[in-house]
N, C-alpha and C positions, 0 to 999 in steps of 0.2 A: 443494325449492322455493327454499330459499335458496342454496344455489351455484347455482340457475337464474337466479338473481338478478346473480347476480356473471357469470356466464357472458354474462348479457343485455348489464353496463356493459361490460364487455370485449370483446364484438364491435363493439357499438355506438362505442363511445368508439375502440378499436380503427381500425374502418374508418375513423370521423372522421380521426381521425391521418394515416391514406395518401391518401387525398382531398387536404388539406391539403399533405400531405410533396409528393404530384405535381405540385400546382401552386407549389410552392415557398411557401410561407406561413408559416415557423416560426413564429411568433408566436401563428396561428391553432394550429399543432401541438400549444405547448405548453400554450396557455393548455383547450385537448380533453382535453392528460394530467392536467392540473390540475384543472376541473372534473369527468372524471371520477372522480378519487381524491374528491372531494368527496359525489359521488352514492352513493360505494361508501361512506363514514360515515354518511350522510343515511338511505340503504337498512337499510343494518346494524343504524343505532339503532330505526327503524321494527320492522324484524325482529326485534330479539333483546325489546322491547316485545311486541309481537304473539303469539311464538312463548311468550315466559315467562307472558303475563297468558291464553291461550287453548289452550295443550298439551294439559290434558288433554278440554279440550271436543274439540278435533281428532283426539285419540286415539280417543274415544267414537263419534267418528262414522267412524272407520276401522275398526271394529268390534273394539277391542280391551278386551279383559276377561280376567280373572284374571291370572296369572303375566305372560301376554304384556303384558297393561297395567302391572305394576309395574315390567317391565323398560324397555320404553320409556319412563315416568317417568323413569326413571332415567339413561338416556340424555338423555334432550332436558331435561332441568333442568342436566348440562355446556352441552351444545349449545349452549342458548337464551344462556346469554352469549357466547355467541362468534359471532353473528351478523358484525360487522366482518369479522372474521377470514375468513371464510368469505368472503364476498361478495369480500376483499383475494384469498385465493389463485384464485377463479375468475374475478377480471378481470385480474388484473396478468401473466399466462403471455400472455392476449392482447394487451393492450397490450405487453410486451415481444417478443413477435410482429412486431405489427405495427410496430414500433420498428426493423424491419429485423434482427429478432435470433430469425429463427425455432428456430433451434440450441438458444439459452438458455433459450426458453419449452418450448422440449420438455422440457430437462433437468430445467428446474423441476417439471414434470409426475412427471419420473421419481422424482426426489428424494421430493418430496412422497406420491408411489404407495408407494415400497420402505420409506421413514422409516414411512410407514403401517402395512404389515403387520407390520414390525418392531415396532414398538409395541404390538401387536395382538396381537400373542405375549408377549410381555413380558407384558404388562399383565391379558390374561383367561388365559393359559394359566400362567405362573408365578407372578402374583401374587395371581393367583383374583380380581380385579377386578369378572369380571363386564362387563356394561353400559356400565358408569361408564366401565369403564377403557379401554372402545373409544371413549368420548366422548371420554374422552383425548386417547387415541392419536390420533384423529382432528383436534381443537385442533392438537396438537401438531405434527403435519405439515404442518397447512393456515399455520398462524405460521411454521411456516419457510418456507415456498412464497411467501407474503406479504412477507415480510420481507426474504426474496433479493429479489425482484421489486422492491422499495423500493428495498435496498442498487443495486440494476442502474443504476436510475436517479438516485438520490441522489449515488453519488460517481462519476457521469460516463461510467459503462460505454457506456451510451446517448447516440442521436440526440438525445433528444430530454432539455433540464431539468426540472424540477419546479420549478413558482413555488405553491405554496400560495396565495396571499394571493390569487392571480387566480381568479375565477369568472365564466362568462359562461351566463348562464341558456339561451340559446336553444343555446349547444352543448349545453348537460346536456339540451335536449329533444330535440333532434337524435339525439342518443347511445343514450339510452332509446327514441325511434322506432326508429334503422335497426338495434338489437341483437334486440327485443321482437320477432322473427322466432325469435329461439333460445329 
């Protein structure tokens, strides 16, 4: 649900972007990539809130009990902090997408997929991990995937800047409507 989440800013905010880039509007472009990045801390903090104060009610009613219950405890107590993170790598491959950079948003997908499994090995099969350590491996992939996607745009790779400071509420509604399809 949470990278459903991020998948949602990322199309949404996404689309906003080439709407914008078509009718020539950088301004409106970046100020879409901006408040989106905004909606994905906003979301995140909601999330990793939500996910830590109500996991194991969610667990219960997913019908989990005994061993399967302690593992997924186990798991979603990494998880539940890293909500940002999560929401950052399922929206920033779309928005670098749609930044006219579909190449990089694959690659980032890839990265983030192999870094996965590799961790995933690492982590429950050599280190006896366990759970945890796919929650890990999981963090760990999705932060990198996140972080490139920043770096993409951060030092200029991209169309389009990053202005922080800029927020416009009626894009972040826009972005959340025409994504909230995915």
């Amino acid at each position: 649900a949470v990278m459903g989440l991020g998948i949602m800013l990322g199309m949404g905010g996404g689309s906003l972007m080439s709407i914008y880039r078509g009718e020539q509007d950088a301004s409106k472009v970046m100020l879409t990539l901006s408040s989106t990045l905004w909606l994905v801390i906003g979301f995140g903090i909601v999330a990793m809130l939500f996910l830590h104060s109500s996991s194991q009610y969610l667990l219960y009613l997913q019908g989990a009990k005994g061993e399967v219950l302690v593992l997924a405890e186990q798991y979603i107590a990494v998880y539940s902090y890293s909500a940002i993170i999560t929401l950052g790598a399922g929206a920033l491959p779309m928005l670098v997408r749609n930044d006219d950079s579909p190449h990089i948003a694959t690659g980032l997908l890839v990265v983030g997929a192999v870094l996965n499994i590799v961790l995933d090995y690492l982590f429950i099969g050599v280190a006896s991990m366990g759970l945890a350590g796919a929650a890990i491996a999981t963090v760990i992939a999705q932060s990198v995937v996140a972080m490139l996607g920043l770096l993409y745009f951060l030092l200029g790779y991209g169309n389009t800047k990053i202005k922080f400071g800029q927020v416009c509420p009626t894009l972040a509604i826009k972005a959340v409507r025409l994504g909230s399809s995915s």
